[in-house]
DOPA-997178 format. One line per 5 residues: their letters; for each residue x, y, z of N, C-alpha, C. Coordinates in steps of 0.2 Angstrom, whole numbers, plus 2048, in hexadecimal, padded with zeros to 3 digits. Last residue first. Example, Ala and Ser with C-alpha at 12.3 -4.5 7.8 and 13.67 -1.06 7.14 Angstrom:
<rs>
sa = 840 7F5 823 844 7FB 824 840 800 827 ~ 842 7E4 827 83E 7EA 827 842 7F0 827
</rs>
This chain:
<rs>
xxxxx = 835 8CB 7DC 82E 8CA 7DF 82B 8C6 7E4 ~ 841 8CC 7D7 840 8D0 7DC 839 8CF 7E0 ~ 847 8BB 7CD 843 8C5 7CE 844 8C5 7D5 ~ 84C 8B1 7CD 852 8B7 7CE 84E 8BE 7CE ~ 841 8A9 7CA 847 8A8 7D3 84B 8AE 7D2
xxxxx = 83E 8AA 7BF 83B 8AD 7C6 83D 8AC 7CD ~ 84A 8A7 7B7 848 8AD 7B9 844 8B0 7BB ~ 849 89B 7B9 84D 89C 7BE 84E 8A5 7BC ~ 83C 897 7B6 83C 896 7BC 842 89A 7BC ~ 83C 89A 7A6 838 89F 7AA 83A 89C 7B1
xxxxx = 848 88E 7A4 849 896 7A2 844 89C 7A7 ~ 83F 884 7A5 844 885 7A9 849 88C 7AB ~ 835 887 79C 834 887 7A4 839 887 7A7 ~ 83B 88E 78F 839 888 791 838 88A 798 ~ 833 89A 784 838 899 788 834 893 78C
xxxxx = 82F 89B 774 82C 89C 779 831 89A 77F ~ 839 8A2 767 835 89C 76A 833 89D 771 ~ 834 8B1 75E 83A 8AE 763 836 8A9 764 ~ 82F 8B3 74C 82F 8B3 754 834 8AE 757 ~ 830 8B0 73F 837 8B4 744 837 8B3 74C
xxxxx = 825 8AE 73B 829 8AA 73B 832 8AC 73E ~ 81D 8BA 73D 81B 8B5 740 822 8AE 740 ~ 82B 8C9 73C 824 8C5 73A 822 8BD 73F ~ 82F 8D5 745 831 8CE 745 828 8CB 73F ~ 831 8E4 749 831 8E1 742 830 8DA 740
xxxxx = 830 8E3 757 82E 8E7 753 82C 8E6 74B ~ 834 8D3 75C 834 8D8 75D 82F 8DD 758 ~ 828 8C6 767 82C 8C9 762 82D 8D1 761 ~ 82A 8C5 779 827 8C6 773 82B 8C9 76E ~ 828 8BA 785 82D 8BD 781 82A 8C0 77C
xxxxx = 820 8B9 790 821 8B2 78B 825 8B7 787 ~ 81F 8BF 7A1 81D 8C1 798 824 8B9 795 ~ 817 8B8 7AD 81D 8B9 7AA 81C 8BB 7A3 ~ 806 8BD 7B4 80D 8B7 7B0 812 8B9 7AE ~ 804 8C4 7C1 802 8C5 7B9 80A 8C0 7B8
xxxxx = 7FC 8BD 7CE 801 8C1 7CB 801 8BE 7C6 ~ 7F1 8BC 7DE 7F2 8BD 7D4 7F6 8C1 7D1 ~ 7FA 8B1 7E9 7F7 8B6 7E8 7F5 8B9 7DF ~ 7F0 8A5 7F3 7F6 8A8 7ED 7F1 8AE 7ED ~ 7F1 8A6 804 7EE 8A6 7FE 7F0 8A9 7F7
xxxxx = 7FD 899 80E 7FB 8A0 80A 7F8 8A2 805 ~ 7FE 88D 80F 7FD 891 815 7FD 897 814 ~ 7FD 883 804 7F8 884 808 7F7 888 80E ~ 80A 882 7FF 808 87D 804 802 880 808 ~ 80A 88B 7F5 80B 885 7F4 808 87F 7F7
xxxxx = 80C 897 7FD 806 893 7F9 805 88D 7F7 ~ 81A 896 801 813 893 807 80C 892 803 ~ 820 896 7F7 81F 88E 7F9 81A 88F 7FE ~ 817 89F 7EA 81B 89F 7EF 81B 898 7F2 ~ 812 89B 7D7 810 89B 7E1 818 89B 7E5
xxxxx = 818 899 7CB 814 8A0 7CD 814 8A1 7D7 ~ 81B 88F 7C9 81F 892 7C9 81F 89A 7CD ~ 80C 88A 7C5 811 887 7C9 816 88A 7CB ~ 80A 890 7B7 806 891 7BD 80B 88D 7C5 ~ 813 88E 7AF 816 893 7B1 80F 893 7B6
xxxxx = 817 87D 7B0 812 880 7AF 814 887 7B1 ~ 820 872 7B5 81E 86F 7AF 818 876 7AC ~ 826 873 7C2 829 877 7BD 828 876 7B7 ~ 828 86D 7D2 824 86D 7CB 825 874 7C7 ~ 834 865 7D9 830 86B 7D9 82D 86B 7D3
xxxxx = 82F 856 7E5 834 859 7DE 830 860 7DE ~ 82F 856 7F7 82A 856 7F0 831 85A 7EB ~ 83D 852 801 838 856 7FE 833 855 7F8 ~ 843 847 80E 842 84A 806 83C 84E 807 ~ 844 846 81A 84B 84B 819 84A 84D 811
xxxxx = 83D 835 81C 842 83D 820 847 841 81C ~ 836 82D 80F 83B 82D 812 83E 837 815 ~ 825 82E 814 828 831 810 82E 831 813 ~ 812 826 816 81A 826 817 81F 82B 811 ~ 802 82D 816 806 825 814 80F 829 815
xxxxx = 7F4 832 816 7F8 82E 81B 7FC 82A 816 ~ 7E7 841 812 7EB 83A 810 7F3 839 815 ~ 7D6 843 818 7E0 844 81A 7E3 83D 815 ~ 7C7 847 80E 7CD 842 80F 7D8 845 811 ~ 7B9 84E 80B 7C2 84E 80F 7C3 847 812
xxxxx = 7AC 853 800 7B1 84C 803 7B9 84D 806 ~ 7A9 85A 7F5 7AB 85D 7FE 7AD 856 802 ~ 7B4 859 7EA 7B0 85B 7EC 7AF 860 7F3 ~ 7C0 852 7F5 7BE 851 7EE 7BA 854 7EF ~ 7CF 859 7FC 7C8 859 7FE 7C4 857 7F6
xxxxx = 7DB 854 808 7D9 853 800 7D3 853 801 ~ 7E7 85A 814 7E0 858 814 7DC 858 80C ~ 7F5 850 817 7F0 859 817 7EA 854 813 ~ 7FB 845 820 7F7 848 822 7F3 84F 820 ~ 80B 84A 814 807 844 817 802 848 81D
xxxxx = 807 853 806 80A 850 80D 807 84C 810 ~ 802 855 7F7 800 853 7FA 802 851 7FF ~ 805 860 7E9 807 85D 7EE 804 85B 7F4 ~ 7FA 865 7DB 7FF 867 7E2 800 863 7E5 ~ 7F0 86E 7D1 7F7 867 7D2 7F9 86B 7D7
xxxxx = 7E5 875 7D4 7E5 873 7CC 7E9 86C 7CD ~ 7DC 879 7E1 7E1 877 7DD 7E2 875 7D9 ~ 7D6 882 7F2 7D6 87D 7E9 7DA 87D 7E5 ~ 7DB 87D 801 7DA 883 7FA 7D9 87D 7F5 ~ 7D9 874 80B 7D3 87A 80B 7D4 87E 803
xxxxx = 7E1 86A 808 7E2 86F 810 7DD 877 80F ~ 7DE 86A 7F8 7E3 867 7FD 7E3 86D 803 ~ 7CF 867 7EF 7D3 869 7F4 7D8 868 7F8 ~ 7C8 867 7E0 7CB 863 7E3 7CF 869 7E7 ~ 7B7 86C 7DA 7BE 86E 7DB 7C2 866 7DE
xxxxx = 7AA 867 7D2 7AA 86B 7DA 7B2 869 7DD ~ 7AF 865 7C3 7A8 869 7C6 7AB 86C 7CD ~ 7C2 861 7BE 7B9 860 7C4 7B4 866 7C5 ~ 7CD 861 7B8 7C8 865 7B6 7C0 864 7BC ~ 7D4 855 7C1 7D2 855 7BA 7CD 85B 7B8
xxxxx = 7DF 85C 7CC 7DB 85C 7CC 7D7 85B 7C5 ~ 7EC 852 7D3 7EB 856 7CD 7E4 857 7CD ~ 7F7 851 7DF 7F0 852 7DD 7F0 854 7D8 ~ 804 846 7E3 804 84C 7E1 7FF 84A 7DF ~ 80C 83F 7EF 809 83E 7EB 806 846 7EB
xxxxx = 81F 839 7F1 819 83C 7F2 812 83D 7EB ~ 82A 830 7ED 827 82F 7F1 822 834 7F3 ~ 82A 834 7DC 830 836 7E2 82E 835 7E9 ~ 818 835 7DC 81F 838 7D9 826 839 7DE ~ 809 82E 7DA 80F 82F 7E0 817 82F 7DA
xxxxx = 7FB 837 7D6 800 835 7D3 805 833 7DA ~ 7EA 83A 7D6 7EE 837 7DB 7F5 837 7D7 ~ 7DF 845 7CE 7E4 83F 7CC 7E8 83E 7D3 ~ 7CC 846 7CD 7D1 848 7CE 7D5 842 7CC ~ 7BF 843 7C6 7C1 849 7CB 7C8 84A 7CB
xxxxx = 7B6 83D 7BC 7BD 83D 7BC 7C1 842 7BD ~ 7A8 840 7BE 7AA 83B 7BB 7B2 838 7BB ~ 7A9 84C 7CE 7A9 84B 7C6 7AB 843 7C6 ~ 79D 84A 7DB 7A3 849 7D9 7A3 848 7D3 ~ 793 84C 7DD 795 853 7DE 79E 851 7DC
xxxxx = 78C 840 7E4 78B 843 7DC 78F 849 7DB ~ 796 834 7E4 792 839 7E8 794 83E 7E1 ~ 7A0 827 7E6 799 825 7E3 795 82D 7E7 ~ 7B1 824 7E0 7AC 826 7E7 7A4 829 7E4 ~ 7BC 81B 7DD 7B6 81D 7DA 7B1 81E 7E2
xxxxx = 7CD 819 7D7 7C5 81B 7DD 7C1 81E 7DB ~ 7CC 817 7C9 7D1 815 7CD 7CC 812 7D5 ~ 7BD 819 7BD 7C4 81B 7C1 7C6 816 7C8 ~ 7B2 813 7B7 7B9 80F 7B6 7BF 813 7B9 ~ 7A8 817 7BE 7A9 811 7C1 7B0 80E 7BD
xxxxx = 7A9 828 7C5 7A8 823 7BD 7AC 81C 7C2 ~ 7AD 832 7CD 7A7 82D 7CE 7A6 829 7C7 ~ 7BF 831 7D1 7B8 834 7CE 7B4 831 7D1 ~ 7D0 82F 7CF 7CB 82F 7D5 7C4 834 7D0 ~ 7DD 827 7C9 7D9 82A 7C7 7D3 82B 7CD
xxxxx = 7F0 823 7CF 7E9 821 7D0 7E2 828 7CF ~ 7FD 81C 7D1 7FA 822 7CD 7F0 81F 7CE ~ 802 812 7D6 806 819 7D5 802 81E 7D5 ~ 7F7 80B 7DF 7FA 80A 7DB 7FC 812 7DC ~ 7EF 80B 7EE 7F2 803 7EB 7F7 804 7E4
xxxxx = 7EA 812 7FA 7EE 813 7F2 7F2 80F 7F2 ~ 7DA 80D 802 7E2 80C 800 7E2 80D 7FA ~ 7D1 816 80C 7D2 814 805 7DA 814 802 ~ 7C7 812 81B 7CE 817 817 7CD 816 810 ~ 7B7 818 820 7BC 811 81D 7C0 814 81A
xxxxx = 7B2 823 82E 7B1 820 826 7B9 81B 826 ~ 7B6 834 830 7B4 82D 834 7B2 82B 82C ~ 7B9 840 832 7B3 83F 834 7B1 838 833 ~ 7C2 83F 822 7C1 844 827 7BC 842 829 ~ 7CA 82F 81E 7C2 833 81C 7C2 838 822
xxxxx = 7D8 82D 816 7D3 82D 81B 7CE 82F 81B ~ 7E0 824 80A 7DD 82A 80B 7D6 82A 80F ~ 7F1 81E 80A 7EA 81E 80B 7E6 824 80C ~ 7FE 814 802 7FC 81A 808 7F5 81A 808 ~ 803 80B 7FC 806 811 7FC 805 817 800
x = 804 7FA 800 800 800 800 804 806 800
</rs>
């Protein structure tokens, strides 16, 4: 078993038996929790590097980690995943002294502070990084390429903001 997901207020746990695991109300997902307020295919469980990060699948009634809503985010041992309105603490092990990998797959990710991150601060709305833009005379096949993530991370580590 990979860990488990508690039910806030009592109830049967739910073992996560595999890496990756789809959660809705559709009978061909992973867990399948039967309430109507849950999408067909609400969310995504993945375990990455010994942690398991949420992916919320586009859902009607959100997905929450420790009360904020979330698109992808990291999941610690004991914070609190809410489907819908369903809370679940999730429980399982993590070797001492590691961290969650950093996500760098989205300039949304990039954008939170780490207490956002973790739930202790309400992001805040900041205007995205400009994507480069062509110059003056440049036509459509001159344009510059658009900059990889790894280029926008480490010149948001180097601003002043």
């Amino acid at each position: 078993m990979l860990g488990e997901l508690v039910p806030v207020g009592g109830g049967d746990t739910i073992p996560l038996l595999r890496p990756r695991l789809v959660v809705g109300r559709r009978e061909g997902c992973d867990l399948v929790l039967e309430f109507s307020n849950v999408s067909s295919r609400h969310c995504e469980l993945e375990l990455i590097d010994g942690f398991w990060l949420v992916k919320d699948l586009n859902s009607s009634n959100g997905t929450k980690v420790n009360g904020v809503r979330v698109k992808k985010t990291w999941a610690l041992p004991g914070d609190e995943i809410t489907i819908a309105r369903h809370a679940y603490k999730i429980d399982y092990n993590v070797i001492p002294g590691t961290t969650p990998p950093v996500m760098f797959d989205s300039g949304e990710d990039i954008q939170l502070s780490l207490l956002e991150k973790a739930g202790l601060q309400q992001a805040e709305r900041r205007p995205r990084p400009p994507q480069g833009r062509p110059s003056q005379g440049s036509s459509p096949g001159n344009r510059p390429s658009p900059r990889n993530d790894e280029e926008r991370a480490l010149e948001w580590l180097q601003s002043d903001e």
